[in-house]
Backbone as CSV, one residue per row, in Angstrom:
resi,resn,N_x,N_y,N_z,CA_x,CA_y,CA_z,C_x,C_y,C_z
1,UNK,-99.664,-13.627,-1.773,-98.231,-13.754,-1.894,-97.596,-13.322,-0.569
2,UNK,-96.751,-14.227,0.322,-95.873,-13.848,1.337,-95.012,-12.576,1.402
3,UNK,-95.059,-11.598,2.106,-94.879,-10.483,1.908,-93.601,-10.393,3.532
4,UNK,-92.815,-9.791,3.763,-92.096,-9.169,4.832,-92.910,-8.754,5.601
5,UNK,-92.631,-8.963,7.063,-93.415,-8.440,7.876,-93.566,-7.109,7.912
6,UNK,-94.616,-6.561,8.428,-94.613,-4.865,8.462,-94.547,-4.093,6.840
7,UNK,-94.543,-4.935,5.985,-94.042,-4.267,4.558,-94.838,-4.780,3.623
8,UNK,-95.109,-4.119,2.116,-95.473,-4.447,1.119,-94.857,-5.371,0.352
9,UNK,-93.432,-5.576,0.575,-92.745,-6.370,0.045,-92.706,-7.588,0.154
10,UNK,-92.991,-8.040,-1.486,-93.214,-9.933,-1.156,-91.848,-10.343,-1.563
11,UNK,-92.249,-11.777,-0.456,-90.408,-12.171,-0.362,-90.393,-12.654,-1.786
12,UNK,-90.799,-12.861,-2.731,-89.914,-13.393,-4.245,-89.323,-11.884,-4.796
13,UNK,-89.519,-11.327,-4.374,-88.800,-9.681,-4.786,-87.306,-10.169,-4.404
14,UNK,-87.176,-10.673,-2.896,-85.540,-10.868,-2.685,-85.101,-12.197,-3.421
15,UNK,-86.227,-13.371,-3.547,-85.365,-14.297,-5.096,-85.333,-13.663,-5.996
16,UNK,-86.168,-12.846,-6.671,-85.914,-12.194,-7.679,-84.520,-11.942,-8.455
17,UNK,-84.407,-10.252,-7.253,-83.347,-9.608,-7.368,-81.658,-11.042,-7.042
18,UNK,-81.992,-11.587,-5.761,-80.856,-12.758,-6.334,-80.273,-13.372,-7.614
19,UNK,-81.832,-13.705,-8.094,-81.317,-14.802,-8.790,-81.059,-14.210,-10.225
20,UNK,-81.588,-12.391,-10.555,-81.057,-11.759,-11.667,-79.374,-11.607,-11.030
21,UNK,-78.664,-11.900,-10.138,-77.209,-11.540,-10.328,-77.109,-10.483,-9.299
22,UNK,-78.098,-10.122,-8.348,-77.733,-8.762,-7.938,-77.563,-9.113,-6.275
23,UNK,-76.691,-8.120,-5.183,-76.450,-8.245,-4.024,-77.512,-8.232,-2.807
24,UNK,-77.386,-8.610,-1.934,-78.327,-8.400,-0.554,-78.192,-7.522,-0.813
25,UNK,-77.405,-6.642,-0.502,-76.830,-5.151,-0.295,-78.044,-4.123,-1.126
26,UNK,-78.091,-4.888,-2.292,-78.368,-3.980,-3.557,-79.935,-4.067,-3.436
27,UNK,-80.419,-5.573,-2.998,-82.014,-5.750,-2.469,-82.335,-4.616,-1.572
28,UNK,-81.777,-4.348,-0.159,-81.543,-3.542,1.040,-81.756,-2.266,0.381
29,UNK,-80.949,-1.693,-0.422,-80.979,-0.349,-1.137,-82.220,-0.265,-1.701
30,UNK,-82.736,-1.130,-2.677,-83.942,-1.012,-3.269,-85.447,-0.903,-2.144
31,UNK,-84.981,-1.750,-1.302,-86.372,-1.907,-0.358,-86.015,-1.957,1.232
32,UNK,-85.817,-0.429,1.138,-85.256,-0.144,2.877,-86.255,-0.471,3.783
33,UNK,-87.445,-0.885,3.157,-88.360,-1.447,4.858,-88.258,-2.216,5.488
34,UNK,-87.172,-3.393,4.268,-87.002,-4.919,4.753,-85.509,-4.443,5.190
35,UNK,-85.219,-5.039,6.454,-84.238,-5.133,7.396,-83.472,-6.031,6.752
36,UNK,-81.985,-6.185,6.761,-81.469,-7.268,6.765,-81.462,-8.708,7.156
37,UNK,-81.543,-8.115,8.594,-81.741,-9.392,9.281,-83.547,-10.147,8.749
38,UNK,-84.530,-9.234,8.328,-85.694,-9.566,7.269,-85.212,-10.679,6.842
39,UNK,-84.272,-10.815,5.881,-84.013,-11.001,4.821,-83.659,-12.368,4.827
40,UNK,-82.426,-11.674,5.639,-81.318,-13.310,5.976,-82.194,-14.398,6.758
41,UNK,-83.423,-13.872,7.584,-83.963,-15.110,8.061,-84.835,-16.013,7.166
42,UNK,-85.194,-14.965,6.213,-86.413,-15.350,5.291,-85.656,-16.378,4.406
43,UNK,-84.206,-16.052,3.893,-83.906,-17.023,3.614,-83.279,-18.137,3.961
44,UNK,-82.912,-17.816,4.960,-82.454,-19.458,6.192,-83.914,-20.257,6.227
45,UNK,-84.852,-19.905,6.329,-86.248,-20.302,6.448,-86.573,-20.825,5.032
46,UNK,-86.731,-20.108,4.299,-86.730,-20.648,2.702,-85.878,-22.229,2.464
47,UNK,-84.575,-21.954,2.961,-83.530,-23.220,2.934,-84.210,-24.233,3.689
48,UNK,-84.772,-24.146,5.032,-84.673,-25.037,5.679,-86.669,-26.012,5.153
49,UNK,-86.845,-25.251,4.839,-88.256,-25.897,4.006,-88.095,-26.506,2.416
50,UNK,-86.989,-25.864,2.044,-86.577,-26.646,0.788,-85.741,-28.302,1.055
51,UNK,-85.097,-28.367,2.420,-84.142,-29.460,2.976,-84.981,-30.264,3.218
52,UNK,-86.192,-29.850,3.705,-87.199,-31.052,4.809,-87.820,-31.695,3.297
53,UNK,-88.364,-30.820,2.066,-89.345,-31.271,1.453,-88.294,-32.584,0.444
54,UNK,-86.568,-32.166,0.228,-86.068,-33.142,-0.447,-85.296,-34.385,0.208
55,UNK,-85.431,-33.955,1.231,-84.765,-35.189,2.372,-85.582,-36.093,2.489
């Protein structure tokens, strides 16, 4: 399972927590190893592999 760099944390932890309703902010609080900027790229990256596969 794809995990954050440097961290235990696998990135469906941050769909997870999204898609139950809850904030970046509130992801960040839960799992201070992953950086923000972690985050936000992982999911610009996530987006841009979801665009190529339905285009």
């Amino acid at each position: 399972m794809p995990c954050f760099a440097g961290t235990r944390v696998p990135f469906m932890n941050l769909i997870d927590y999204l898609e139950a309703g809850h904030s970046l902010g509130e992801f960040s609080r839960q799992f201070p190893t992953v950086s923000r900027e972690q985050a936000v790229q992982a999911l610009k990256e996530a987006k841009q592999s979801l665009f190529a596969k339905i285009a």
